[in-house]
Structure formats: C-alpha cells, structure tokens
C-alpha positions as CSV (number, residue, x, y, z in Angstrom):
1,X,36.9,26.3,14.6
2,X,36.2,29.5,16.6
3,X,35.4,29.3,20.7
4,X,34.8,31.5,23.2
5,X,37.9,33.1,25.2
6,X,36.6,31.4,28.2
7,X,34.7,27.9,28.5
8,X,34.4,27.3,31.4
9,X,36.3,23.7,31.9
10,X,36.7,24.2,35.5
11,X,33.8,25.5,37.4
12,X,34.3,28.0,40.5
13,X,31.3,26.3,42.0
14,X,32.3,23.2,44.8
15,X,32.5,20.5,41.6
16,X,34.6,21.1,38.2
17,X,33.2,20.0,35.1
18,X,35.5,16.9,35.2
19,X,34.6,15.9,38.9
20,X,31.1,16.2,37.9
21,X,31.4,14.1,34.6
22,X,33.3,11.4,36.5
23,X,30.8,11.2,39.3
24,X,28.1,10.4,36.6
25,X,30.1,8.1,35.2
26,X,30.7,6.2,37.9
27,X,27.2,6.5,39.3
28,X,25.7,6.2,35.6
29,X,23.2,9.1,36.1
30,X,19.8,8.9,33.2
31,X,19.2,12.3,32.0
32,X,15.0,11.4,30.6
33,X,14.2,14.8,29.5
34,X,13.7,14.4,26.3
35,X,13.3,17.9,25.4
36,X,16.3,18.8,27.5
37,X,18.5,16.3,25.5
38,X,17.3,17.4,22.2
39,X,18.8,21.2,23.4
40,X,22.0,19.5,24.0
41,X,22.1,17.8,20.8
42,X,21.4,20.8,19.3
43,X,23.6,23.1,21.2
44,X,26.6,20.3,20.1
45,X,26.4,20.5,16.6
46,X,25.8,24.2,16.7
47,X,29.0,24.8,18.4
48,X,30.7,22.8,16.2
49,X,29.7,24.1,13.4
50,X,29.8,27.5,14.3
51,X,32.0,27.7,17.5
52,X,30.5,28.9,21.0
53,X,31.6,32.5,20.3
54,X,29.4,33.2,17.5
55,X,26.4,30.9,18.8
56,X,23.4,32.3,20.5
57,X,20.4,30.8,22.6
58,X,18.0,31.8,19.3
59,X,20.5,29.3,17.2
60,X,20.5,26.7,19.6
61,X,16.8,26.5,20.0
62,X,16.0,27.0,16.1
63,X,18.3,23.8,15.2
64,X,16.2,22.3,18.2
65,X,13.1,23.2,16.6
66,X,12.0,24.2,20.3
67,X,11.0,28.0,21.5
68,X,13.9,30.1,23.0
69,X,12.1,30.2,26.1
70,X,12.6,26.3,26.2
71,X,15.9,26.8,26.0
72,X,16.1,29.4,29.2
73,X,13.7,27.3,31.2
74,X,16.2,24.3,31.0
75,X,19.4,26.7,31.1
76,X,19.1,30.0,32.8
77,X,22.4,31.2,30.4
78,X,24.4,30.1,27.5
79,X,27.4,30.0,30.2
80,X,25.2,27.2,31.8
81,X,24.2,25.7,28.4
82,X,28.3,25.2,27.5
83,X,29.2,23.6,30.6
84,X,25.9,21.2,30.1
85,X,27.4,20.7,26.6
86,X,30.7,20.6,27.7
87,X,30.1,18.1,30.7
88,X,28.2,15.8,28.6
89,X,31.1,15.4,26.3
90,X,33.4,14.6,29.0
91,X,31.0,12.0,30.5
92,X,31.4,10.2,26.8
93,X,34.8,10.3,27.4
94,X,34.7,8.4,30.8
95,X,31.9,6.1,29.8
96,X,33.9,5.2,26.4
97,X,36.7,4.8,28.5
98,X,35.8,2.3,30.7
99,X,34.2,0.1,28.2
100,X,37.9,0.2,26.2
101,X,39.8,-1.0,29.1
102,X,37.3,-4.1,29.5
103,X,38.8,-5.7,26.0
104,X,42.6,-5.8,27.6
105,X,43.6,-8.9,29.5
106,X,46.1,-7.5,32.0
107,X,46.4,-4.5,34.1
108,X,49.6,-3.4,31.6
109,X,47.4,-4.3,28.8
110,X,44.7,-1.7,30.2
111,X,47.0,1.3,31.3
112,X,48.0,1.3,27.4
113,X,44.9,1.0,25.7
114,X,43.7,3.4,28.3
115,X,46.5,5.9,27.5
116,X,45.9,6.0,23.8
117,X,42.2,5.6,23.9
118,X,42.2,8.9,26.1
119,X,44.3,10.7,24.3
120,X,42.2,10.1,20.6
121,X,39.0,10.6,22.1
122,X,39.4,13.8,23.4
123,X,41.7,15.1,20.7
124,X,39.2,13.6,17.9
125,X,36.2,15.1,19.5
126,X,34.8,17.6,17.6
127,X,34.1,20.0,20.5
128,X,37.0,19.1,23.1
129,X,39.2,18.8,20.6
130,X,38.7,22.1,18.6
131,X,38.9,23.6,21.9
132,X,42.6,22.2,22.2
133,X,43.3,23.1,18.6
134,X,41.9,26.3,19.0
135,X,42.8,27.4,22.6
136,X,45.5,25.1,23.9
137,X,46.6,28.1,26.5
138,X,42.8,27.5,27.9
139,X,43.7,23.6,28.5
140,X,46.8,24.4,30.5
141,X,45.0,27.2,32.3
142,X,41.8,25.2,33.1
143,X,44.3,22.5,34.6
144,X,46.6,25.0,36.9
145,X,44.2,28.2,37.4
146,X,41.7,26.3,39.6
147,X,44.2,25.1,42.7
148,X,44.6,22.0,40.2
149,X,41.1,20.2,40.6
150,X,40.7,19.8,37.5
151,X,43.7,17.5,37.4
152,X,42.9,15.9,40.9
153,X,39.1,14.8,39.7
154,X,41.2,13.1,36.2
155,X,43.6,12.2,38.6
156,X,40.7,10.5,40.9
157,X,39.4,8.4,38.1
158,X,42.5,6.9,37.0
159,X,43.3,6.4,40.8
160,X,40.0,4.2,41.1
161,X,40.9,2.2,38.3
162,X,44.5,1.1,39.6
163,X,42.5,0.4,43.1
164,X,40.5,-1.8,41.2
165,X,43.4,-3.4,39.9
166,X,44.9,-3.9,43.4
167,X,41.8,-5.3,45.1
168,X,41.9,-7.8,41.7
169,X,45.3,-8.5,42.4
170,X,46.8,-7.6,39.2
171,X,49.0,-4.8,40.9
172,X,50.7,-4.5,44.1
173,X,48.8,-3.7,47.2
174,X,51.7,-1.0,47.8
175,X,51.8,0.7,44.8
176,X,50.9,4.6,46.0
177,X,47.5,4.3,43.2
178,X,46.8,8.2,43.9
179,X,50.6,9.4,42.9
180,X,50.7,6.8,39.8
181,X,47.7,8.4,38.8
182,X,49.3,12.0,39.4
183,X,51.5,11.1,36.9
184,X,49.9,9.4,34.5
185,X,47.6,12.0,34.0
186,X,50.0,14.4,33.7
187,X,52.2,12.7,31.3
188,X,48.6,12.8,28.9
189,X,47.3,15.9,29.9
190,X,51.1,17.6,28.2
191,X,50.4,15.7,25.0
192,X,46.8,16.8,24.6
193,X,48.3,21.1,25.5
194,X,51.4,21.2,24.3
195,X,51.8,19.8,20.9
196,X,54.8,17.4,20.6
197,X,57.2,17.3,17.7
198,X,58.6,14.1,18.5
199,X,55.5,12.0,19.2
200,X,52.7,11.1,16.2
201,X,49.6,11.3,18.3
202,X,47.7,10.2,15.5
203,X,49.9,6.9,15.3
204,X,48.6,4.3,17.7
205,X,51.5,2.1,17.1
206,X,54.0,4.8,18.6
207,X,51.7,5.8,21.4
208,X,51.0,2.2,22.7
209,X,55.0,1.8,22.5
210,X,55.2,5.4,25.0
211,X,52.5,3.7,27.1
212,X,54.6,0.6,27.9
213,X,57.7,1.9,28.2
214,X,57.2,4.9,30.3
215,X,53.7,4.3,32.1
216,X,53.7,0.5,32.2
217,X,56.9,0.3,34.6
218,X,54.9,2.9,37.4
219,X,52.8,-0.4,38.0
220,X,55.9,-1.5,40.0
221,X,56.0,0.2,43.2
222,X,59.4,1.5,43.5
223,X,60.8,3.4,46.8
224,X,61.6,6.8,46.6
C-alpha cells in the first residue's frame, strides 16, 4: 500500500489529530452531513485502495458520485480531506476502545484487554495500519517531531481511564495515573513502530500474557 511522504498525524495547528479524535470521543460529537460523510467514505476506500499519494480530489468525488466542487466546498484541500479521513479513523479507535474495556471485570482485566485491543485495531486498520507498514519512520516522527503531543493527547486518554478507575476504587488513590499512562502508552506505541522479533502481535494469547506481566504490576503505586 502506497502513502504520501507526509500525513499529517500531528497537526501544527493548537489540536493534533489524536487530541482532536479523543475529545470527540469523549464528548461523542454527531457529524449529520450526510453528503459530507459519504466524501469520507469515499475518500477511505480510495486511499486504501489506491494510497493517498496517488489519489486526487476528482477520484474521491467520482467514488462519491458527488461533483469535485462538493468535495472543495466541504474540504478546502486534499491535506484537509486526509486529516478528516485520518481523524475519523482514530475516533473508531477510541470509541471501539472504550466499548472493549466495558466487557472486563477488573481494572487488571481492562488494562489487558485494552492493551491488545489497541494494538490490533490500529495495526489491522486498513488505513492506520498500512500507514505503519508502509511508513513506520512517519509513526515515530509524528510521536517525537511535534514536542510530543501526539503522545501526551494518547497519553491523556489512557490517564482518564485509570482516574476512572481510582474514583471507582479499583486502583489506588496514589497511583501517579498521568505517569502510568506515560508509560503505558509508550510501551504500545514501540510495538506498533518498531517491529518486534520476539513478540507475535498477531497472537492474542502472548500479548495478554505481556499485558499482565509488565503493565498489570504499574497499577500498584510504587515509590521511586
């Protein structure tokens, strides 16, 4: 799968992609533009199919069946079209995610079927993850080349959840929830750009087994 040399994961403006996708999330924001929509559905599977490289507006708003000047009236640029696309997908990923975590019965439970739910949605997206596949330097880069807020707004979301937990009394009310999270998402975020020859990412079994014996213990506060 071809992509462009630069998707633009992490936006220079005041919110990155991820930020944005998690406030949504949280916030569960209705996008009724029907047309709109149907452009994004469009623009998906095009890129998919084709990659964002070799895709143009015209493409996008022939598999929509709508006129090209639809598609500029909605997004002013194809730049502004990928990060829709892009955002959208990531948005899936946080909704998904939080209705996963509902089936485990404890906060350990949740941490590990949050781990591996993560890591297989994103790397078995067909967008996100050909993006890995394809340009894995981009990953790293979109994580450290923007003063890290890409990580922090990941970072934020998985904070909120072990808050959650520690208003619910399933974790300590000392346990530091914003550095637990710093790890924890840094411990996925090397699996999904740098490809591991020791771990099967493909094996749930194996990463469930990680989960709890390397994230599962970070649920106990610990001095350091």
């Amino acid at each position: 799968m071809e992509l462009a040399p630069s998707v633009p994961v992490a936006s220079s403006g005041p919110e990155s992609l991820l930020e944005r996708a998690y406030i949504d999330a949280l916030e569960q924001v209705d996008d009724s533009d029907e047309t709109r929509s149907r452009v994004l559905d469009s623009a998906y599977e095009q890129f998919c199919r084709m990659g964002i490289q070799r895709s143009t507006m015209e493409d996008v708003a022939r598999r929509a069946k709508v006129s090209r000047i639809t598609v500029y009236r909605r997004f002013a640029t194809k730049d502004a079209l990928v990060q829709q696309v892009i955002l959208r997908e990531f948005r899936r990923y946080f909704d998904q995610f939080l209705v996963d975590i509902k089936q485990a019965r404890t906060a350990a439970d949740r941490v590990v079927l949050g781990f591996v739910s993560s890591l297989h949605a994103i790397r078995r997206n067909p967008l996100i993850g050909g993006l890995i596949t394809a340009e894995p330097d981009l990953l790293v880069g979109s994580m450290i080349g923007d003063e890290g807020r890409t990580l922090a707004a990941v970072r934020q979301f998985v904070a909120g959840q072990l808050r959650h937990e520690q208003r619910a009394g399933h974790v300590s009310a000392e346990l530091d929830a914003e550095l637990v999270a710093e790890m924890m998402v840094r411990v996925s975020g090397s699996f999904l750009a740098i490809p591991s020859h020791l771990v099967d990412l493909d094996d749930d079994a194996q990463l469930a087994a990680l989960a709890r014996q390397f994230l599962v213990p970070m649920l106990e506060p610990r001095p350091i």
